[in-house]
N, C-alpha and C positions, 0 to 999 in steps of 0.2 A: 733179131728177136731177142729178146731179155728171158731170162730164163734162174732160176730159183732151184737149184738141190735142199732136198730136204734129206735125212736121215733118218729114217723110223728106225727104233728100239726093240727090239724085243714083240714083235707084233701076234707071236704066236703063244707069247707067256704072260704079257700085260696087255688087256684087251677087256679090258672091263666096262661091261655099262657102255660098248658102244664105241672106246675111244677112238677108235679106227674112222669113225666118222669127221675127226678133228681132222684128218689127213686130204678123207673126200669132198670137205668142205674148202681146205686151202686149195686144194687143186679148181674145185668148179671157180674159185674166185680169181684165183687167178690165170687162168685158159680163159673164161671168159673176157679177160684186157685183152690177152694175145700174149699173154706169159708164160714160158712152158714151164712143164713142172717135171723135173727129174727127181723121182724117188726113189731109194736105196736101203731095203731092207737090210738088217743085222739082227743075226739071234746065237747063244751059245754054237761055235764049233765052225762060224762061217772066218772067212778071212779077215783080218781085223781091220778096222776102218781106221782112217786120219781124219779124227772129227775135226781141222780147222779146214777141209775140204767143202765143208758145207755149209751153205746158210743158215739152214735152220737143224735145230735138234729137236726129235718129237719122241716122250716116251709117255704112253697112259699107266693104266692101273691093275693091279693086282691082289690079292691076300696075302696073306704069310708065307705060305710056303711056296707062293711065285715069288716073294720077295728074297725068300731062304736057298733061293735056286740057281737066280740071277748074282747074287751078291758077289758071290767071289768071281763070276767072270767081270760084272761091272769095275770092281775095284783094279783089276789089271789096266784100263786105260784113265784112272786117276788123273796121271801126269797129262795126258794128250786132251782130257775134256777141260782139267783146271790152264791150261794153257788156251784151248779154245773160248772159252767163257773170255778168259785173258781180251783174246782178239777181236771180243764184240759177234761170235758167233749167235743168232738165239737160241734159248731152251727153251719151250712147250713141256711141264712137266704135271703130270697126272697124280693123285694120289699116289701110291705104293711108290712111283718115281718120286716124287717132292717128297716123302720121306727117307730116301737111298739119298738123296743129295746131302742129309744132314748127318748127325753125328754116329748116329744109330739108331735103329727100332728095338723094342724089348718088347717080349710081347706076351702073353696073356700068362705063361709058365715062365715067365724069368730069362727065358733065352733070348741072345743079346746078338740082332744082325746087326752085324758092323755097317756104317755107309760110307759112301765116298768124305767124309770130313770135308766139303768146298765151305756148307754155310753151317755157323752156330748151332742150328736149332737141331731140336731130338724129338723123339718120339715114344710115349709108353702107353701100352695098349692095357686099358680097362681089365680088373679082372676078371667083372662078371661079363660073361660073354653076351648075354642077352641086351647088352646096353650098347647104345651106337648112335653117334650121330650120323640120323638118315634123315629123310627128308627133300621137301624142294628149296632153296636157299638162295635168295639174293642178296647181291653185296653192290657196294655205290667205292669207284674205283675212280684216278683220275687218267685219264690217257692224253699224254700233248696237251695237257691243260686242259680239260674238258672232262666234266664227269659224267661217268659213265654208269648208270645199269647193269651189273652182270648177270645173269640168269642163268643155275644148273640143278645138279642134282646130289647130292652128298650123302654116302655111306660107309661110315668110317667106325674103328672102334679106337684105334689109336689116338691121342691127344697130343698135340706137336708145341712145344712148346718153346721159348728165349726165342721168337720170332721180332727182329729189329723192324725190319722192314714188310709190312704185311701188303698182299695186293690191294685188301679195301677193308671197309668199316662194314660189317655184316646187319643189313635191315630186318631178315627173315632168315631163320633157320641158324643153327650151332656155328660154324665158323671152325677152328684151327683145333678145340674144345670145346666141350662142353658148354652153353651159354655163354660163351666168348663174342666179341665186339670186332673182333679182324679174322680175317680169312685169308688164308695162301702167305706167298711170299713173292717181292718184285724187287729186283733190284737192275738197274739197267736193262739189260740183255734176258734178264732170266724170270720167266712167268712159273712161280710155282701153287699149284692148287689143287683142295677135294673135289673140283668141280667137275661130275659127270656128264651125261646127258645125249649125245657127245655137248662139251663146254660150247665149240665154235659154231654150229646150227642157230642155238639159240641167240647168239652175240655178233651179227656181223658187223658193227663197230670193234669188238677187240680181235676179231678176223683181220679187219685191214689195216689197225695199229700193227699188229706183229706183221702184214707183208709189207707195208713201208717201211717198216725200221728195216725187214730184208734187204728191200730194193735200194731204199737207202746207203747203207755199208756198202752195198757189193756194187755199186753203180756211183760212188760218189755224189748223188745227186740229192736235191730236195725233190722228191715224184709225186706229184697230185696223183691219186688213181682216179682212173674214171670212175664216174659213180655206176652202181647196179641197180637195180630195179629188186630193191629190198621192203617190197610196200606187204607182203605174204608174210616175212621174217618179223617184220616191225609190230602187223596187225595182232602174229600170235603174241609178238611180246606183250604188247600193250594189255594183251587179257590175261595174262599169268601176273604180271604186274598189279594188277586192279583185284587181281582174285586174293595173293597173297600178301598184298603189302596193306592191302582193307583188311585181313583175317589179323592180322600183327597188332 
């Protein structure tokens, strides 16, 4: 039997809007092949993990001061994640996480979390507080060649900005800033994004790109996945699509 380690992050500090449904959705999709799914919780003070142990890395979202909490214990395994990425590990990363992966956040009073320094891009949070990119937000993405629909939920105050490589071109809703045109960040191995909801519910096309690229690496193989019976997933897509890309 094939079998898939996942690593959740921080589950009891970043868990915003749901993200823990991103985990229960990679699990339903892939038990239902007949793939197991081995998950491994990490939070401040547990024993420390060797993230190139695992296939996938999954971290959701948080505010400020879950980001201000996390920070210095993230920053201890630097070396071990910037080597994991290295080896074609993937990342799943959530808001407050896709902003820890960049240079820093600054945030409403000037004070400056440090991030992991892996990718370019930074982040500085608005000063008046009452302004946020919230909303429901689709973006048009390319996955294996083929474009994609994404569909979530975004509520940010932060603005992420020197973004190279974004996950998609934003049809409805803020993006990375404020009326900005891209959203997230994608570079091989590593999905970064504002997107809530949880993201993978609504999306099981970019459900099953991230578990073939898994199964992929960790099996040497090109894997067709079986298909699922996503006619429930598609239907509601199809009228959030029709409701919010007609209101656009």
């Amino acid at each position: 039997m094939k079998e898939l380690k996942i690593l959740y992050l921080y589950p009891d500090i970043l868990e915003l809007y749901g993200d823990f449904g991103n985990i229960q959705v990679l699990k339903y999709r892939l038990e239902k092949r007949g793939i197991k799914t081995n998950i491994t919780n990490y939070s401040i003070g547990d024993d420390a993990p060797n993230f190139n142990d695992y296939d996938l890395i999954f971290s959701g979202g948080g505010a400020d001061q879950e980001q201000g909490i996390l920070s210095e214990d993230l920053l201890k395994y630097k070396d071990n994640i910037q080597e994991a990425i290295k080896n074609g590990v993937f990342f799943l990363l959530i808001c407050g996480s896709y902003q820890l992966f960049g240079k820093y956040y600054k945030g409403v009073e000037g004070n400056i979390i440090p991030g992991l320094e892996i990718f370019d891009y930074y982040t500085e949070a608005i000063e008046d507080r009452s302004k946020r990119c919230i909303g429901n937000i689709i973006i048009d993405t390319n996955l294996n060649g083929k474009n994609t629909k994404i569909i979530g939920f975004e509520n940010h105050g932060g603005q992420t900005y020197n973004i190279s490589t974004p996950l998609g071109n934003v049809l409805y809703g803020n993006g990375n800033k404020f009326g900005d045109n891209k959203e997230g960040f994608m570079l091989n191995n590593i999905i970064a994004t504002y997107l809530h909801g949880p993201l993978l519910s609504k999306n099981p096309e970019l459900s099953d790109y991230i578990i073939k690229y898994c199964l992929d690496r960790k099996y040497n193989e090109n894997i067709t996945l079986e298909p699922l019976n996503d006619d429930f997933e598609n239907k509601c897509r199809k009228q959030l699509l029709d409701r919010f890309l007609t209101l656009n």
